[in-house]
MARVOKE-656368 format. One record per residue (C-alpha): x, y, z; residue in three letters; residue number from 1. Coordinates in nm, 3 decimals. Layout:
<dolos>
<dolo><xx>X</xx><yy>Y</yy><zz>Z</zz><code>ALA</code><pos>NUM</pos></dolo>
...
</dolos>
This chain:
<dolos>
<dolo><xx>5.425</xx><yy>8.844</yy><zz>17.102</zz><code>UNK</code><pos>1</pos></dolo>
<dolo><xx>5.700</xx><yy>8.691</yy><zz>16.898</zz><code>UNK</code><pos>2</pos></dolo>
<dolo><xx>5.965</xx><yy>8.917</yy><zz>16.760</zz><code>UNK</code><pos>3</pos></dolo>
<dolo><xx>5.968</xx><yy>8.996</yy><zz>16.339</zz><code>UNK</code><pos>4</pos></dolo>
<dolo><xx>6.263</xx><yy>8.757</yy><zz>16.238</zz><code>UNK</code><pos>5</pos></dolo>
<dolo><xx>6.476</xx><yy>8.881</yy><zz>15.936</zz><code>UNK</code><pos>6</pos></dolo>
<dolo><xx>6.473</xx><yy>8.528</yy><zz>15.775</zz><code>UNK</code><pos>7</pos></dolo>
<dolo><xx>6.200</xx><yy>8.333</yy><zz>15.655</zz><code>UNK</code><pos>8</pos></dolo>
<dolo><xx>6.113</xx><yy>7.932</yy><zz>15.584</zz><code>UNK</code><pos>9</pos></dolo>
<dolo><xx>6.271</xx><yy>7.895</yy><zz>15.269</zz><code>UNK</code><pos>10</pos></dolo>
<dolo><xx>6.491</xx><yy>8.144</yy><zz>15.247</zz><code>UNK</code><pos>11</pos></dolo>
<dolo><xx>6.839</xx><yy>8.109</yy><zz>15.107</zz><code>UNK</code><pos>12</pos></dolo>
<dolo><xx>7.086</xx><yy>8.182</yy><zz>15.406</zz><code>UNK</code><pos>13</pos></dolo>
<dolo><xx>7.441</xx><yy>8.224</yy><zz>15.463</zz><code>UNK</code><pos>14</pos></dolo>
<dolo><xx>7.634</xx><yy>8.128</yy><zz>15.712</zz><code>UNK</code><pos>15</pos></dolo>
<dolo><xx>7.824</xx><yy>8.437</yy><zz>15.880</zz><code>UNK</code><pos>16</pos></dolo>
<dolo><xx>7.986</xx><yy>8.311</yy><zz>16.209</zz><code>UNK</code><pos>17</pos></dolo>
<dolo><xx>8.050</xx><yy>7.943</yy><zz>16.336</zz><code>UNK</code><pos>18</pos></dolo>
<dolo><xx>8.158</xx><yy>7.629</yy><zz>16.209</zz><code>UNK</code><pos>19</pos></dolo>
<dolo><xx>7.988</xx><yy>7.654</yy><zz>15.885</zz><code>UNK</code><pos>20</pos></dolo>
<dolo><xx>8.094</xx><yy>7.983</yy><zz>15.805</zz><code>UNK</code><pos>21</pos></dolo>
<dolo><xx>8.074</xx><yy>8.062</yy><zz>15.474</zz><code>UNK</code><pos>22</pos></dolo>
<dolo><xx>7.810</xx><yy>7.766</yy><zz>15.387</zz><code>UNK</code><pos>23</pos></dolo>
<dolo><xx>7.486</xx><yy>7.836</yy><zz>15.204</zz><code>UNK</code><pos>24</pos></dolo>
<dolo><xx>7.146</xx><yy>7.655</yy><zz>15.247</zz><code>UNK</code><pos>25</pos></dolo>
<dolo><xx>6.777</xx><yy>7.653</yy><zz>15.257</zz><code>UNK</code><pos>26</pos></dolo>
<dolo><xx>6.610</xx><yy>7.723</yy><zz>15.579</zz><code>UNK</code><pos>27</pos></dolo>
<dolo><xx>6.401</xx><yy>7.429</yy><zz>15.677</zz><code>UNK</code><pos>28</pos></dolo>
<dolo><xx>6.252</xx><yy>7.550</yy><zz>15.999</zz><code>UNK</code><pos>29</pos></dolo>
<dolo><xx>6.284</xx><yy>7.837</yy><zz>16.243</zz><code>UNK</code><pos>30</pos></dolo>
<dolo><xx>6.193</xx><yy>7.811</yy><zz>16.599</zz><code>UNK</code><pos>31</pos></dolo>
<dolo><xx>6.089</xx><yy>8.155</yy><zz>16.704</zz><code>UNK</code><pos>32</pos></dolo>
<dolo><xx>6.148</xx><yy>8.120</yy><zz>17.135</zz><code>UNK</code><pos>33</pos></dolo>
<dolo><xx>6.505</xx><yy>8.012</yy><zz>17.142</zz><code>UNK</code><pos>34</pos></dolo>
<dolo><xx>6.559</xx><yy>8.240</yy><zz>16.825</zz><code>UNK</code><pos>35</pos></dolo>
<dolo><xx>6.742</xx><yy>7.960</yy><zz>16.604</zz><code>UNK</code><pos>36</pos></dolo>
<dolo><xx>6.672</xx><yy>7.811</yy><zz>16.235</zz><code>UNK</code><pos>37</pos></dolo>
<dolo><xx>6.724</xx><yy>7.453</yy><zz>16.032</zz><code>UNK</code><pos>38</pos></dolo>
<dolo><xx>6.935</xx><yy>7.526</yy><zz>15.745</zz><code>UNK</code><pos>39</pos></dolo>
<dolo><xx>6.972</xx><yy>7.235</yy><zz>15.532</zz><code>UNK</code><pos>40</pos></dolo>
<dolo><xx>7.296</xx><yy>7.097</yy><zz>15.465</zz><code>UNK</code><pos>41</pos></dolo>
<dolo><xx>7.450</xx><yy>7.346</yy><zz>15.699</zz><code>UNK</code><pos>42</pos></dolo>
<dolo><xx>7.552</xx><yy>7.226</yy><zz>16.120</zz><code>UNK</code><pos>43</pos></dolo>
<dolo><xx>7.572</xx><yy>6.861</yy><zz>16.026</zz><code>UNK</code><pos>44</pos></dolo>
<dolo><xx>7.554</xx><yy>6.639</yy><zz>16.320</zz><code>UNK</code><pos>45</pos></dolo>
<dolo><xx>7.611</xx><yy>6.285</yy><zz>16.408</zz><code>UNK</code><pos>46</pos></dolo>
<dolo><xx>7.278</xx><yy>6.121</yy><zz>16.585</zz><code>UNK</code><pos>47</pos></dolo>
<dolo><xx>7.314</xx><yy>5.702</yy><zz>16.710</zz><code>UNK</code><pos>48</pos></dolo>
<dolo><xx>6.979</xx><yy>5.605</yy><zz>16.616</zz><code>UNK</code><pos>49</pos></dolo>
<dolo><xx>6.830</xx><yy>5.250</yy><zz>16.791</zz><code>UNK</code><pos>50</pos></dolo>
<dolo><xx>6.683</xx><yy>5.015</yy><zz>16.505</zz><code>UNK</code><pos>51</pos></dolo>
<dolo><xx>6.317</xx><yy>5.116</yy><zz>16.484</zz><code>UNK</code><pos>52</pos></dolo>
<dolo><xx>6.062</xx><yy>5.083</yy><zz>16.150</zz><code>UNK</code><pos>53</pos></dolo>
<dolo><xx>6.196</xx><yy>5.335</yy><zz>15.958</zz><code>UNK</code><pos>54</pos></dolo>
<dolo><xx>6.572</xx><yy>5.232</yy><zz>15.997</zz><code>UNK</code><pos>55</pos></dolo>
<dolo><xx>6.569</xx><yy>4.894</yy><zz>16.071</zz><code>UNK</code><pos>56</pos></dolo>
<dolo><xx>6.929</xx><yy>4.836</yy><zz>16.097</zz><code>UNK</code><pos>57</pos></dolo>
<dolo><xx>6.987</xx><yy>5.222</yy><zz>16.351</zz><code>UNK</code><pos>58</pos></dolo>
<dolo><xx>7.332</xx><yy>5.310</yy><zz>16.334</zz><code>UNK</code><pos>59</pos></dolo>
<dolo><xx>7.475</xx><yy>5.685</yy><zz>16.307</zz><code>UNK</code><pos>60</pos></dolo>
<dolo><xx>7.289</xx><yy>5.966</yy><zz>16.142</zz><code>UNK</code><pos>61</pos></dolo>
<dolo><xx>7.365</xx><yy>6.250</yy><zz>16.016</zz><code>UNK</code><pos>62</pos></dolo>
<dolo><xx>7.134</xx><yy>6.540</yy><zz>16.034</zz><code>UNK</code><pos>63</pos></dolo>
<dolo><xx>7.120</xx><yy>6.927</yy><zz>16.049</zz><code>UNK</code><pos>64</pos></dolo>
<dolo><xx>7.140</xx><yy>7.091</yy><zz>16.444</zz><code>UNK</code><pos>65</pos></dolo>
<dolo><xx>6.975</xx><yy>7.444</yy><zz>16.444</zz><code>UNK</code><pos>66</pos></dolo>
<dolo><xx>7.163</xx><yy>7.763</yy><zz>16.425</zz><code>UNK</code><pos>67</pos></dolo>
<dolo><xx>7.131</xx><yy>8.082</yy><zz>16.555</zz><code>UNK</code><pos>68</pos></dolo>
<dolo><xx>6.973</xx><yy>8.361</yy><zz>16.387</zz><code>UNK</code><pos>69</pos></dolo>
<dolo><xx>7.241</xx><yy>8.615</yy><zz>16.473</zz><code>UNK</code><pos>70</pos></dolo>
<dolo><xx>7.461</xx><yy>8.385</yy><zz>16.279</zz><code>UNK</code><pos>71</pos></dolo>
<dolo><xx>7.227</xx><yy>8.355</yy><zz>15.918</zz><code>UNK</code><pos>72</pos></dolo>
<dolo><xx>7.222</xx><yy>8.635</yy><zz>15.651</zz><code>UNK</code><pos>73</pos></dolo>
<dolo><xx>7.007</xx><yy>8.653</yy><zz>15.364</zz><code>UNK</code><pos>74</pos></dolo>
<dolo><xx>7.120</xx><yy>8.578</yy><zz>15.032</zz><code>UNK</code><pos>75</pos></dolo>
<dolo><xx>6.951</xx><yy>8.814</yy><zz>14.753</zz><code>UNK</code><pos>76</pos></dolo>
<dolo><xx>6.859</xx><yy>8.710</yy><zz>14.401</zz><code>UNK</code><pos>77</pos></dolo>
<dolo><xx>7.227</xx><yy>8.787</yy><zz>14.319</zz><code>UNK</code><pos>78</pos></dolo>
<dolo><xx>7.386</xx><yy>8.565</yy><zz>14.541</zz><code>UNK</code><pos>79</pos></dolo>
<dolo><xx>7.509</xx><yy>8.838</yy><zz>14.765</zz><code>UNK</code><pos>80</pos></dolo>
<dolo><xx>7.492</xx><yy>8.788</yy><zz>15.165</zz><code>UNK</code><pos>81</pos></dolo>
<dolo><xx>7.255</xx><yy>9.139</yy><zz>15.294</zz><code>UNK</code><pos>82</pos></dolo>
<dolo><xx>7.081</xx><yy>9.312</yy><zz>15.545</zz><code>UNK</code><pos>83</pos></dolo>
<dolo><xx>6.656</xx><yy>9.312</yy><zz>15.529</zz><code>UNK</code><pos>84</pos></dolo>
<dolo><xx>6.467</xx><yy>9.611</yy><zz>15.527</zz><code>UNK</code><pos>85</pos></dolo>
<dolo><xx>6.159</xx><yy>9.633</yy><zz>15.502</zz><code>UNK</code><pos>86</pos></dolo>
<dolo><xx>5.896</xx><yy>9.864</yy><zz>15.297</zz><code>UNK</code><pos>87</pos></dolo>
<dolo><xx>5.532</xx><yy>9.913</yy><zz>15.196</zz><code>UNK</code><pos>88</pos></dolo>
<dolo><xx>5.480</xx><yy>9.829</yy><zz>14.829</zz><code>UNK</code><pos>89</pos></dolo>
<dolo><xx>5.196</xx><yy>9.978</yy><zz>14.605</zz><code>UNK</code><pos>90</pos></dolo>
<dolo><xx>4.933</xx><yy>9.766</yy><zz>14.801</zz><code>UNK</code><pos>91</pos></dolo>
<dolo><xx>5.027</xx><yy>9.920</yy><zz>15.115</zz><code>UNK</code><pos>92</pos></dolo>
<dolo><xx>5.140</xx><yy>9.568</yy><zz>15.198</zz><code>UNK</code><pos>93</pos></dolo>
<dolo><xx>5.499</xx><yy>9.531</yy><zz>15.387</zz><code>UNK</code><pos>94</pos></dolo>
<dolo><xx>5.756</xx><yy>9.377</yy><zz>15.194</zz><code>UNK</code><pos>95</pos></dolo>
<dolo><xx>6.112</xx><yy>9.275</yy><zz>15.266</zz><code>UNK</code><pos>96</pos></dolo>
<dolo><xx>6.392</xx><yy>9.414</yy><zz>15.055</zz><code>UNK</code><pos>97</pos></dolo>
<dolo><xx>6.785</xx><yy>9.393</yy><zz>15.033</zz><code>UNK</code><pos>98</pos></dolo>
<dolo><xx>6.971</xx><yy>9.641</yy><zz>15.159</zz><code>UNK</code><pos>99</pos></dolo>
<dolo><xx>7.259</xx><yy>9.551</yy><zz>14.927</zz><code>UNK</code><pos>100</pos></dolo>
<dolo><xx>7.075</xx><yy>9.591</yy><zz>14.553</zz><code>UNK</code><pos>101</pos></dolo>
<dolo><xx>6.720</xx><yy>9.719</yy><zz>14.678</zz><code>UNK</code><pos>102</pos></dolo>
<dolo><xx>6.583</xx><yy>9.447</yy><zz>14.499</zz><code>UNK</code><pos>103</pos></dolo>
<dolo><xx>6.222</xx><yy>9.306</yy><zz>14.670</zz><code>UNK</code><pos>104</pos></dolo>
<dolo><xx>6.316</xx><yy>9.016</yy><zz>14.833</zz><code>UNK</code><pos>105</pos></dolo>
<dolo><xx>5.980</xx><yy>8.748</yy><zz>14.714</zz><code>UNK</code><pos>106</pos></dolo>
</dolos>
């Protein structure tokens, strides 16, 4: 069973703890076993590529390398970094929330 992660695929995340610290993005991805996410724009690493169809010349590219989890907050609707809970809502359906403004995170 794969643990309940705070952050979702596209999600607006901030970066708490490492190089990018202080960056915000769009999470991309999340890979659930090694507990880490794709944010884009944030991580940026260099990658030497060999020529091949889709970059004919190769070269040096830059891309995103995943973070961890531990590392990502959410950003609410007001741009504030906060904590998820979660609740049911009127449906009986769980929803996440921000700790920060209580405002129902979508």
């Amino acid at each position: 069973m794969q643990p309940k992660l705070h952050i979702k695929k596209g999600d607006i995340v901030k970066a708490i703890a490492g190089n990018a610290k202080g960056q915000q993005g769009k999470v991309l991805s999340i890979d659930r076993k090694n507990m880490r996410a794709l944010v884009e724009g944030l991580n940026m690493i260099s990658k030497h590529t060999k020529p091949n169809a889709a970059n004919p010349q190769g070269g040096i590219v830059k891309q995103e390398a995943p973070v961890h989890i531990s590392n990502l907050m959410v950003v609410d609707g007001k741009g504030n970094a906060t904590r998820i809970g979660r609740k049911l809502n009127e449906n009986d359906k769980s929803v996440r929330y921000s700790k920060k403004s209580g405002e129902v995170i979508k």
